[in-house]
N, C-alpha and C positions, 0 to 999 in steps of 0.2 A: 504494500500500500504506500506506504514513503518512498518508495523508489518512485513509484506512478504519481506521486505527486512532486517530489522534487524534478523530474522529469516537467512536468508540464509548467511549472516554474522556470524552468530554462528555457524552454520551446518560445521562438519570437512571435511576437502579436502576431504575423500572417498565419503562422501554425495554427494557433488558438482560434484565429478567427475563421480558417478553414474546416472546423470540425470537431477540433478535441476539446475546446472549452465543451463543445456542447456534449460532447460522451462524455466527458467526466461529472458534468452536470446529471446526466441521466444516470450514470453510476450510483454519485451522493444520494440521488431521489430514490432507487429502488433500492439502496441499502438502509436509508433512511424509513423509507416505508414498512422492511421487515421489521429492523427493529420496533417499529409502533406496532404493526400486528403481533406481534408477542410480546410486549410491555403494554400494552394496551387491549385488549383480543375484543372483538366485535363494535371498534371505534372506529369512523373513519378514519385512514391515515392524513392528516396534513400534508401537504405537497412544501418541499423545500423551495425556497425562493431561488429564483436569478439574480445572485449577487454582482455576478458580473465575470467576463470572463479572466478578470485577474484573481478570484476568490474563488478558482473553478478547483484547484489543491486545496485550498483548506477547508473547502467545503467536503470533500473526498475522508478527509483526515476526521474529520467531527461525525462524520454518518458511520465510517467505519470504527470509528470509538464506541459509538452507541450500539451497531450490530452485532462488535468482538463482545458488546458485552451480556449480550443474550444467544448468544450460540453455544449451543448444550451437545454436541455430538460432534465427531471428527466428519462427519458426511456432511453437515453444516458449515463448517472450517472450509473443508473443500469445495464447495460452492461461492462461499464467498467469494474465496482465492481465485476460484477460475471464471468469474464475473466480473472479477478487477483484472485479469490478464486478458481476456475476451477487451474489455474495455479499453484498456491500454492499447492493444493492438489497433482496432478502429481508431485508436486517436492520433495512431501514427506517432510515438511517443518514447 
């Protein structure tokens, strides 16, 4: 996850603005979503905001804090993991 996010901290505006802000955006919101449907179970999820795409990393870092912190199995672990390399790679990164 910090590697994907120091990564898109390096990446120049045309990068970001080509794509990866917006996958890392959709990354934060669907890790951000699990976490609320299991800390929260039959509540709508809130949708994370568009901070912008220089806050497209540390928005990455805050959703995946909140999902490491409710994943209860290594099959979970590994989903995550391989929805932020999935991720990563779309973002060209």
């Amino acid at each position: 996850m910090e590697f994907f996010a120091d990564r898109l901290r390096a990446a120049p505006q045309s990068r970001l603005q080509r794509g990866a802000a917006a996958e890392a955006l959709a990354l934060a919101r669907q890790l951000a979503r699990w976490a609320q449907r299991v800390e929260e179970p039959g509540s709508e999820p809130r949708e994370m905001p568009d901070a912008g795409m220089f806050a497209a990393a540390d928005q990455i870092l805050v959703a995946a804090h909140d999902v490491g912190l409710v994943l209860r199995t290594e099959d979970e672990v590994a989903e995550a993991v391989r929805l932020v390399e999935e991720a990563r790679q779309k973002a060209g990164v």
